[in-house]
N, C-alpha and C positions, 0 to 999 in steps of 0.2 A: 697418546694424550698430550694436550697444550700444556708446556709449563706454565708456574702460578704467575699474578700479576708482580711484578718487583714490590716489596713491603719493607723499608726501612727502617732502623730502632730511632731515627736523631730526632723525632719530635716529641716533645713532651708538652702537657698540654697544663697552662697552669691557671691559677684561680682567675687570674687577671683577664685571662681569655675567655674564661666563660659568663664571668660578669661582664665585658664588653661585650660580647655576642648580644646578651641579653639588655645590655641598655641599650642598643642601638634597635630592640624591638622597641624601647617605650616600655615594657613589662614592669608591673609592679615591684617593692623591693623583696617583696618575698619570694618572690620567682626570681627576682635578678639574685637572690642570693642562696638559690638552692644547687648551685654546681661549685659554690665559691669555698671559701676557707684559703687562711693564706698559704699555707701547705698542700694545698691541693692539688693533687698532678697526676695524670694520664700516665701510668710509664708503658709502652706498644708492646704487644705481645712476642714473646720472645719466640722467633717461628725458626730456631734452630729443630727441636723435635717433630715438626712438621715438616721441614726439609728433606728430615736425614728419613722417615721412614718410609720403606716401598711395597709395603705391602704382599709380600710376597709369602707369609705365613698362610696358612689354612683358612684361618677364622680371618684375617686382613683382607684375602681374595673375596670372603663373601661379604663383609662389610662394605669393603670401597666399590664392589660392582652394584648395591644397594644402593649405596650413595651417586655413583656416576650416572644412575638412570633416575632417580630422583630428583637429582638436583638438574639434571636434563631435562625433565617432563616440568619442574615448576620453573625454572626462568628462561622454559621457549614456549610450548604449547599452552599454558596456565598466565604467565605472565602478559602474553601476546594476546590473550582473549580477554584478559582484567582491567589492562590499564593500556587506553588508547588515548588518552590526551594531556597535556600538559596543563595546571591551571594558571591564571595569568600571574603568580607568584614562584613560577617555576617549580611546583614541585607537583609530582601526579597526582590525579586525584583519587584517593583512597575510597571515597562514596561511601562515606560512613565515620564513627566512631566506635562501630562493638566491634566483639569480639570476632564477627566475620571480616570486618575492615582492618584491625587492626591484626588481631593475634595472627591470621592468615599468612600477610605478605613478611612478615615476621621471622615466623618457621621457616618458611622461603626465601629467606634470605640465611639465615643458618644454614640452610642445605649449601646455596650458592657460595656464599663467601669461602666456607669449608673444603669446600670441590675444588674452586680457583685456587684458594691459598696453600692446597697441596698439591696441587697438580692430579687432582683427580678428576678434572672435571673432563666434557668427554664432546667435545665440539663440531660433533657429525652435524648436527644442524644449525648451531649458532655459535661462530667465533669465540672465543676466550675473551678478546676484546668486547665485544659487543655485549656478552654477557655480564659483564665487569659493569658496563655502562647501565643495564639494568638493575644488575643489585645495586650500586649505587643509588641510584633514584628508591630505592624500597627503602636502604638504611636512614638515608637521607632525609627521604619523608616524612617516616615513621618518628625519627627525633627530634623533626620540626614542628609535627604537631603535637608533640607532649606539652601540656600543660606547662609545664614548665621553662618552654620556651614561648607560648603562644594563648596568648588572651583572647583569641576568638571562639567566642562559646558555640559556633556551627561547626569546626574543627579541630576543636582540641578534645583529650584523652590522657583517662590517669584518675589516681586516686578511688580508684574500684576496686572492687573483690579480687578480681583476677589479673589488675594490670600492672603486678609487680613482676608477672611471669611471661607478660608481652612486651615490660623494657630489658628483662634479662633476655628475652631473644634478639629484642632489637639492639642491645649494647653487647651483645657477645657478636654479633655480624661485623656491627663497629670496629672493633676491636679488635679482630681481623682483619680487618679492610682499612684499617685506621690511614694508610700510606693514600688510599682513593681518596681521603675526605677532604676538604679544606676546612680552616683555624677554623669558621663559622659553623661549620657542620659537627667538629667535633664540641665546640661550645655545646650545642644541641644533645649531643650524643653524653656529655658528662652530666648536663644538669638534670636532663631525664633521670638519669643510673641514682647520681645524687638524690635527687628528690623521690624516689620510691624506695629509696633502700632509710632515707631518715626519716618517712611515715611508719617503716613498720617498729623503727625505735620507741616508740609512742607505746606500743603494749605491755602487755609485765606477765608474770605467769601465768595470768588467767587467759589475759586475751589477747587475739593478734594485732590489733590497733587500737592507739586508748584504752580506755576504762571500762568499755561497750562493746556492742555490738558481736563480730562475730569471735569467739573462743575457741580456743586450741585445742580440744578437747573434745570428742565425745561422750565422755564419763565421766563424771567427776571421782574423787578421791574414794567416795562412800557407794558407786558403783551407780549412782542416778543417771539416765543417760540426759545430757543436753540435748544431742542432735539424733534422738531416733535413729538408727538404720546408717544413719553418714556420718563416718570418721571422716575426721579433720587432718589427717597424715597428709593426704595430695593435698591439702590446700596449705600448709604450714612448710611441706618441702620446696613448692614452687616459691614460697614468698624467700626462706632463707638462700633461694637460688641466687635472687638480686643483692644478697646485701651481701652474698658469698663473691660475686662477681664485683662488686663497687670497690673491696675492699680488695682485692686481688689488682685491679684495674688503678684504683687508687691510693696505694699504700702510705700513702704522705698525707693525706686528706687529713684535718681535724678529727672527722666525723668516723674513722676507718676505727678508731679501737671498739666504740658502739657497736659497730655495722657486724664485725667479728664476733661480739660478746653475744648479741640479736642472732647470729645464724646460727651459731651453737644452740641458745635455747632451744630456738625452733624445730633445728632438727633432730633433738633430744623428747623434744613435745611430740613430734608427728610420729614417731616409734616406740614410745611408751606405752609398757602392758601392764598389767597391776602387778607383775612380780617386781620391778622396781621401786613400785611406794615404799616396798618392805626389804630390800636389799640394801645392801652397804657400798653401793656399787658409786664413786665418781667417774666422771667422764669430762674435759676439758675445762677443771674444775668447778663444776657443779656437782653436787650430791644430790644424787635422782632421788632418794627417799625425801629427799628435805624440799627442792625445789617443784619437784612436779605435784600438779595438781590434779592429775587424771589421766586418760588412759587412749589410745585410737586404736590398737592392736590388742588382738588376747595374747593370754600367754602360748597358744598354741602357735602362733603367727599370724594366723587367718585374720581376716576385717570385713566389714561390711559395709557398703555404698550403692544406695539408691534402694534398702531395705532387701540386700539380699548380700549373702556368701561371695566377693567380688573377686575372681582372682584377678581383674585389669586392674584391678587397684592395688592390689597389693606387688605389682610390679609397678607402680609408680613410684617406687621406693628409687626408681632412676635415676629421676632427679633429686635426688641426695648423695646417690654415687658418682655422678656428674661432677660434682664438688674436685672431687679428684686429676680432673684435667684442666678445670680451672684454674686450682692453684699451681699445677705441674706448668702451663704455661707462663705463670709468674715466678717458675722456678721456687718455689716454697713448697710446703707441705699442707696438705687440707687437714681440719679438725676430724679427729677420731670419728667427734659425736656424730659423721657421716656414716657412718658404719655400726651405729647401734641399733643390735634386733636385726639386723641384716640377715644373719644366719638363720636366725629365728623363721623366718620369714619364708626364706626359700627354703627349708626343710620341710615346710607346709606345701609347699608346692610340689616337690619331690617325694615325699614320704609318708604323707598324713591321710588314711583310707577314711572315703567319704561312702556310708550308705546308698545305696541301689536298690532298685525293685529287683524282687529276687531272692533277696538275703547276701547278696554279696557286697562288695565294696571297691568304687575305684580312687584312683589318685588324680589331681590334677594334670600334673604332666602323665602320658600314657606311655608306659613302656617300650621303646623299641621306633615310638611312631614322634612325628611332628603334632598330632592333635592334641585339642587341651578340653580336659571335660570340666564343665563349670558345674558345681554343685547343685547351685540353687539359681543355677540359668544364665545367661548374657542379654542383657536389656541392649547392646551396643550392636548386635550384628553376628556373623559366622565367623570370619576370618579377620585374626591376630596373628599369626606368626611371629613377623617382628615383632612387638611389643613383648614377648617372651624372649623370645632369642636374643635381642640386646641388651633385656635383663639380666640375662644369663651368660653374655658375654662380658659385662661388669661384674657380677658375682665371680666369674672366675678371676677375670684380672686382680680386684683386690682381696682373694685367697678366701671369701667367706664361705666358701661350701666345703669345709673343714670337717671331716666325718660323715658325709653327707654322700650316697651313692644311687645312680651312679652322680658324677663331677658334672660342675655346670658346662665345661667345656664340650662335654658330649652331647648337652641339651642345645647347647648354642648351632652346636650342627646340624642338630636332627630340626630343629624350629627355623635359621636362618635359610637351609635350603627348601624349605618350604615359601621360604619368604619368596626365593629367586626363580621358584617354580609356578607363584604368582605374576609375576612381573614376566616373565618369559612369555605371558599371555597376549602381552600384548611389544609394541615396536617404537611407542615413545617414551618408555621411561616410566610409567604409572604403573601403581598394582591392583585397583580395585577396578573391579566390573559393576555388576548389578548394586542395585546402593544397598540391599537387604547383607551384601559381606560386610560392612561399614557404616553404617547411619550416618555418624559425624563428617557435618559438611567440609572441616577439615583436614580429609582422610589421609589426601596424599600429603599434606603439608606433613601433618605429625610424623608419615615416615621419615618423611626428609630431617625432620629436627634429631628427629633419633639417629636418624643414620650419621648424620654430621655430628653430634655428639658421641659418639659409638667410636667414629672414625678419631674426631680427635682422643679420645680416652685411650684409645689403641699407641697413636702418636707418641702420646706422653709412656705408656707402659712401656714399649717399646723402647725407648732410652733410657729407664730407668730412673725415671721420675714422677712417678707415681706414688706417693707418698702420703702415709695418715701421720698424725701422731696427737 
């Protein structure tokens, strides 16, 4: 394997910089002032614990060869067919603004940055260098045409349902890569993080943004449901992802004590069952009976999304454990409230017998095997693996399958080498074949995001700095 690209600590990136970036577009004052505050400062990710680990544990072997063939397959054979031209403003042309334009190269670039910046990435077919040059041009891009940097309504992006979980991809690349950027790119790269982590400040216990629109919630207090059939947990844990990363990334910031106060709610919101309404239970000083106003999980752990029994969703609880490498790389500790109903959750997955024809009953995870039996069906395709297994390799890292038999660490085996006996199918890096194992056009990206967040959670475990409190 290529060692990573060199990444220095001595830059720090402060308000002045981002507001210059930004006047020198002409941008309005409200954009010029979404990366600012006089306190505002980038401090670079501290990549001692990505250094020092080599992966040489069990569960690390099948992580990091996850990751070296993922992040292989999207910044050679995926990138090389997406993006062939430069537009006359230097930066690629992304051919779009949803979620296949954006959220895509996104993910793919959390695979890449991750791979480089530990030296996992794996350069049989495309130099370390060259790849470097790639993910550059993704991060690059991606936080040039935020909103926030750029008033052309043909190319900008932001302030959507789900684009606070397309700047936490594209600012956690960053932010590894921070040593590839120049002053103007990271301009770019803070005012995005800025500007979507201070829209979701705007909500209060009911709703995710403002006063309207969409809520936290699928039930309320009295058990009414708001959203039919779809919990709000995935959508409340991706939004507290960015404002967990803005405040990790800018601990000096004005706006960092909100940004802390906002991720806590949220991820205290997306894992609420009714037995909280009526418990005594605080969590990072809020008191769940007093402040929550409803519900995304039952008490059993189970949830439901898209009007059925979902266990993919209920490993989306990921992205709240994620939390935990985030602030491990800023050398802190992440909020508890990541870990609430955690256990909950995956005992449902482990141990909770769901009805059969027959008169019998099975579990979601199947004993002994890598398969997963879905309840009440998978509207998304056959083949998850991963999406289990690196749930379950987060569950064991921070200790939540506490009683819980057998240990998630055994699940993580039995699900991740199914993952790599996918992928063995094929010789570039990718794991899906036929599109009926996967639907979602983003299939291979999302492993790559997982897998490069799996890798770095490892990273940080691994030295000892993995930390709730």
């Amino acid at each position: 394997m290529t060692s990573s690209p060199r990444l220095s600590r001595r830059h720090l990136l402060g308000a002045s910089a981002v507001l210059g970036a930004a006047s020198a577009l002409g941008l309005p004052a409200s954009a010029r002032g979404a990366g600012g505050g006089a306190a505002g400062a980038v401090v670079p990710v501290d990549r001692g614990p990505l250094r020092r680990y080599r992966a040489r544990d069990a569960a690390g072997r099948r992580i990091r060869a996850i990751l070296a063939g993922s992040a292989r397959y999207l910044i050679g054979p995926w990138y090389a067919a997406t993006y062939r031209t430069y537009l006359p403003d230097g930066y690629i042309d992304l051919r779009g603004t949803d979620e296949r334009a954006i959220r895509l190269p996104a993910m793919a670039a959390v695979a890449a940055t991750t791979a480089l910046a530990t030296g996992v990435y794996d350069p049989r077919d495309l130099s370390a260098a060259n790849a470097a040059v790639r993910t550059r041009n993704l991060v690059r891009t991606l936080a040039a045409r935020h909103l926030a940097s750029n008033d052309d309504p043909a190319t900008r992006w932001g302030n959507g349902w789900q684009t606070a979980l397309w700047a936490y991809y594209t600012a956690l690349a960053g932010w590894l890569f921070w040593d590839e950027l120049d002053d103007r790119e990271r301009g770019h790269l803070a005012a995005m993080t800025a500007w979507e982590a201070d829209r979701l400040t705007t909500g209060d216990d009911v709703h995710l943004v403002g006063t309207s629109g969409h809520q936290l919630y699928e039930r309320r207090r009295d058990g009414t449901a708001v959203t039919p059939g779809d919990s709000k947990a995935e959508e409340d844990n991706w939004s507290a992802a960015v404002l967990s990363l803005a405040e990790a990334m800018m601990p000096g910031h004005p706006h960092a004590p909100a940004w802390a106060r906002r991720n806590v709610e949220l991820l205290l919101a997306a894992a609420a069952c009714p037995a909280d309404l009526t418990g005594d239970e605080t969590v990072n000083g809020i008191e769940l009976s007093t402040w929550l106003q409803g519900t995304n999980i039952a008490d059993d752990g189970t949830l439901d999304n898209h009007h059925i029994l979902h266990p993919l969703y209920m490993v989306a609880f990921d992205q709240s454990l994620y939390e935990g490498f985030v602030y491990g790389l800023a050398g802190r500790s992440a909020p508890r409230a990541a870990l609430h109903n955690i256990t909950r959750v995956y005992s449902a997955l482990v141990d909770k017998p769901f009805p059969v024809p027959g008169g019998t009953a099975k579990t979601i995870y199947q004993p002994g095997s890598g398969e997963i039996h879905y309840p009440e069906g998978n509207d998304w395709g056959t083949h998850f693996p991963f999406y289990f297994g690196n749930f379950d390799l987060l569950v064991s890292l921070t200790a939540q399958d506490t009683g819980i038999d057998p240990a998630a660490a055994r699940w993580e085996r039995l699900h991740n080498e199914e993952q790599l006996r996918l992928m063995a199918r094929f010789d570039d890096g990718r794991t899906y074949g036929a599109s009926g194992e996967n639907t979602y056009y983003g299939r291979e990206h999302r492993i790559g995001a997982m897998a490069g967040q799996a890798f770095l959670t490892l990273c940080v475990a691994r030295n000892g700095r993995l930390r709730f409190t």
